[in-house]
N, C-alpha and C positions, 0 to 999 in steps of 0.2 A: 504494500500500500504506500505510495510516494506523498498524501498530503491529507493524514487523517486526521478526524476534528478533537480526536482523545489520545494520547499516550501515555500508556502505562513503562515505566522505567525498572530495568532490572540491574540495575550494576553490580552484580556478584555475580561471579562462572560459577559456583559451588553451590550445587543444591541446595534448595532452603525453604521453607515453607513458605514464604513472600516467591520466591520462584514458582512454585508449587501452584498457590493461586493463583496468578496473573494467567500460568498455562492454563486452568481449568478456566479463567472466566472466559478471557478475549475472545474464543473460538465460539463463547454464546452471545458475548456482546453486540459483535462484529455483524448478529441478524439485525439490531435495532439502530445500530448507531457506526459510523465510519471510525473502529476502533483499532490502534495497530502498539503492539509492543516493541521494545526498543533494550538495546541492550547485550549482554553475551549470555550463552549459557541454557537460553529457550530452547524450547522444539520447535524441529525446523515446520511444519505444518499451521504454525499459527500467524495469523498475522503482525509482520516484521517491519519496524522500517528503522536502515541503518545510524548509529549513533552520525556517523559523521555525517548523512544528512540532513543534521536536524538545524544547523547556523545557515543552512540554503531553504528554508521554508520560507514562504509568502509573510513578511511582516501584518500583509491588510485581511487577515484569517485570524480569529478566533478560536482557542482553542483550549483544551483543558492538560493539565500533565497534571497524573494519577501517581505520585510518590509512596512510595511504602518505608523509607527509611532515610535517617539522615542526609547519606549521599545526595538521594533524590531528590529530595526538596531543595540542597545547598545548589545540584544542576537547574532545579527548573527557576530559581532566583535568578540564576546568571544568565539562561536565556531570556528571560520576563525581562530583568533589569539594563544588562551588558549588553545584552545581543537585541535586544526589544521586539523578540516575540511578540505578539498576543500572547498569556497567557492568563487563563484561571488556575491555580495552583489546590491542588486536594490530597490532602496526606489521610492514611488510612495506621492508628496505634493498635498496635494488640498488646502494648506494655504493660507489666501490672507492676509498676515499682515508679519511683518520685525519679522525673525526668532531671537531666543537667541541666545550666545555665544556659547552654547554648542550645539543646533540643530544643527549651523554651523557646526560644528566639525565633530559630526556625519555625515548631508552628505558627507562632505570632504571627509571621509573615504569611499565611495559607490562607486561602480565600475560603476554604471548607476544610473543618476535617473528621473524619468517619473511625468512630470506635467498634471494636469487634466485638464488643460485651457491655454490659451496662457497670461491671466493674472494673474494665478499660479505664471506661469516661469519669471515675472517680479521679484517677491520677489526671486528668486533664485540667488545665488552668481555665479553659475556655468550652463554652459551647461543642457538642460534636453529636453528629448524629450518631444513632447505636442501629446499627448493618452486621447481621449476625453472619458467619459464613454457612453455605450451603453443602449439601454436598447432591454429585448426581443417584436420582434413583432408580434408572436406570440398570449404572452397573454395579451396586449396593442392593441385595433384594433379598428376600427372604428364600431360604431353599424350599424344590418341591419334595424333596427327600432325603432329610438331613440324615440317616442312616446308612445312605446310600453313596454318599460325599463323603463321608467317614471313610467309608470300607475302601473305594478309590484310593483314598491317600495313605490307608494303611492305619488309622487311628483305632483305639481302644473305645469298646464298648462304655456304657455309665455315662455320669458324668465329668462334662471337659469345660476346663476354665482354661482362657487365655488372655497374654497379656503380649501386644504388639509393639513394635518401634524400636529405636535407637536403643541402643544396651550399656547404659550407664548409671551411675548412684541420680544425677538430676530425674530422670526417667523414673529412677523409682522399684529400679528393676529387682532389686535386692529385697525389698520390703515386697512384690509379689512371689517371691521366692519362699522368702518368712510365712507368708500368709499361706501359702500351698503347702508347706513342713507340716503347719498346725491345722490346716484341714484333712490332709491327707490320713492324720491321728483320729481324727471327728469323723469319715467317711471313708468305707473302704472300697468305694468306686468310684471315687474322685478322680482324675489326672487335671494334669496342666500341662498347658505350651510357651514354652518361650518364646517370642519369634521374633526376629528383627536384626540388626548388625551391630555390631564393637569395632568404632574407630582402633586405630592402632592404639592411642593412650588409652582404649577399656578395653584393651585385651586382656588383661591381668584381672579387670573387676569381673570379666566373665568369666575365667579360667575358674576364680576364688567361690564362684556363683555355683558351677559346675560340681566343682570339691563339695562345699557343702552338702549339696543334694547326695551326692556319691555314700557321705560319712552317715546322710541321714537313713543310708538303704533305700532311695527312693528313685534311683536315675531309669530305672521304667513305669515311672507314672508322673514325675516332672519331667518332660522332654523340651531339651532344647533345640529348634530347628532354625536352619538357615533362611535370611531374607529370601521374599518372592516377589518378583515383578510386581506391578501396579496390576495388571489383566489377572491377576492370578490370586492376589489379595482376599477376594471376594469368598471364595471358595473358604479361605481358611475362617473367616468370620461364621459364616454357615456351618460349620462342624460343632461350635461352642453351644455352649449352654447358659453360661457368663462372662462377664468380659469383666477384666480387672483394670481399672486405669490408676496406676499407683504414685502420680508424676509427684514432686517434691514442687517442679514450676512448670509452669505452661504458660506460653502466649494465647492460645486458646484452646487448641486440641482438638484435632478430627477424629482419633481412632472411633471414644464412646460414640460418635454420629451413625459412623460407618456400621460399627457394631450393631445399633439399636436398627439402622438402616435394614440391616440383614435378620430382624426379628430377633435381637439377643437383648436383653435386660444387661445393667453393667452397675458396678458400683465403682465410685470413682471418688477421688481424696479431691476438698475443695480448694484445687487452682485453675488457673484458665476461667475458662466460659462453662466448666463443668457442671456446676451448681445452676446454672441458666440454661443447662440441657437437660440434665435429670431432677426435675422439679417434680416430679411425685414421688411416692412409694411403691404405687406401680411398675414405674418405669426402673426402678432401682433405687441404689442410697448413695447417701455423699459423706464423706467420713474426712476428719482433719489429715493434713498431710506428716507422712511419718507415722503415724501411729498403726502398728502392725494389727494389734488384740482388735483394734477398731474393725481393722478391714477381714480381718477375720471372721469377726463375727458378724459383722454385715454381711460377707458372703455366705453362713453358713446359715443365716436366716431365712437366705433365698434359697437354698439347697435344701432346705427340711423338707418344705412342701413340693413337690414337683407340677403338681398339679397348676399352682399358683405360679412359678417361675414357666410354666409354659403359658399361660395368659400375660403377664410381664411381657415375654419377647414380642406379642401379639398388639399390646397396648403401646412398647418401645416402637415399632415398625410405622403403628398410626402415628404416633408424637412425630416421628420426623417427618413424616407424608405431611403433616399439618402447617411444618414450623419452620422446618432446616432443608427443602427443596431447592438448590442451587441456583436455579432459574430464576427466584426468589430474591438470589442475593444480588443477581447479577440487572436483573430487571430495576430494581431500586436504585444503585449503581447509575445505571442507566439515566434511570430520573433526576439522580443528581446532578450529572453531567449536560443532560439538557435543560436544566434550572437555570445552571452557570453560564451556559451559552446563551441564552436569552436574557440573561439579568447584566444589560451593556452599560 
């Protein structure tokens, strides 16, 4: 796209969950509004327009630059200001902690800016709209035969807890680890999956994760498995029964979406946007972060009854049909952006 009236900014090559969304939205934006990202590090499938030709754009155009971090906002200054773009400037926080001097600054300077949770916009100085993230449901669904999805991959009958993503002490990984030791004592059809990666500095905290389970007699009913594609994700959420989200910090957190996406109930420690996804008892519980006996026993509340934990996944699957449908996010989005461009 050579002269879009939106750009979304990525200046990190290294994967990241701000990379992560901008791929998921633009590809739906792009139906309502002339939207192109910019940047390194995207797929090549979505719409791109190169950094360097962003100082040869049409000064007499209007236009919005969609920042998600420092960097961004400090470039779309310099084009608005330096280079004198047109632009409407919109930064999107999923922060939950007291900004620097200078973030301050920077937002100050934003003509809009959009919070990912409504405990986001606590940490905010100013005004922000609350734009929850979505995810597709699509390819998040519930199974037609979660028995069957099992057996394919080779999993154990009973009950299956699992706990996704990056494999680190921030993550949380340790404390579902804890929690599966002491359930696995309380049920003797329990297992758990580990799943996800260990940069090179948490190779050691997963080795130590490993050990444990080893020492406690249980490395055939905690199983740790290797990261899987994004196409292939789906499948491992469908095999669960519960889903553990044990983070210590989140910016927001998609796993529990994905999870309840795919008919799984979850309980999840309150950071991120967690607490603003699992708002019933229904849907699951929210337990302080850190506290192991907490999420223990929150999980084993939902494990008693089976009965009940299979209406859970049922009532999870409607809550996000209801609330966190992507198209949702992006459509609002949308709105913003054509607010901005009319408001001259």
């Amino acid at each position: 796209m050579s002269d879009p009236r939106v750009i979304a900014p990525n200046l990190k090559r290294r994967l990241s969950g701000v990379t992560a969304t901008i791929a998921r939205l633009v590809p739906l934006q792009v139906q309502w509004i002339d939207i192109a990202a910019t940047g390194p590090g995207l797929p090549a499938d979505i719409p791109h327009i190169p950094l360097g030709r962003l100082p040869f754009l049409s000064r007499k155009t209007l236009r919005v630059w969609h920042a998600r971090r420092n960097t961004e906002m400090l470039l779309g200054l310099f084009l608005r200001n330096i280079l004198r773009l047109r632009l409407k400037l919109v930064f999107t926080s999923a922060s939950q902690r007291a900004h620097t001097g200078y973030t301050k600054w920077l937002i100050d300077k934003m003509d809009a800016v959009v919070a990912t949770s409504r405990k986001t916009a606590g940490y905010l100085d100013r005004d922000a709209q609350v734009i929850m993230h979505g995810i597709n449901l699509q390819d998040f669904t519930s199974p037609e035969d979660k028995m069957a999805v099992r057996t394919r991959l080779g999993l154990p009958d009973g009950l299956l807890l699992g706990c996704y993503g990056r494999i680190r002490h921030q993550k949380g990984t340790d404390a579902f680890v804890d929690a599966m030791i002491d359930l696995c004592g309380r049920f003797d059809d329990v297992h758990g999956i580990v799943m996800g990666r260990a940069t090179e500095q948490h190779t050691t905290f997963l080795s130590e994760l490993k050990d444990k389970v080893a020492v406690a007699g249980l490395s055939d009913r905690i199983l740790f498995m290797p990261e899987v594609t994004v196409d292939q994700i789906a499948e491992w959420y469908q095999v669960l029964d519960l889903f553990i989200a044990p983070q210590r910090w989140e910016g927001f957190g998609l796993t529990p979406l994905e999870a309840m996406a795919c008919g799984v109930p979850v309980v999840a420690t309150d950071v991120g946007a967690f607490s603003e996804i699992v708002t019933d008892p229904s849907l699951g519980h929210v337990v302080e972060p850190g506290d192991v006996p907490a999420l223990a026993d929150a999980a084993a509340r939902m494990l008693e009854n089976r009965d009940s934990l299979a209406q859970s996944g049922l009532a999870a699957r409607t809550h996000v049909e209801q609330n966190f449908d992507i198209h949702r996010e992006a459509k609002t989005l949308v709105a913003l952006y054509e607010r901005l461009l009319t408001d001259t």
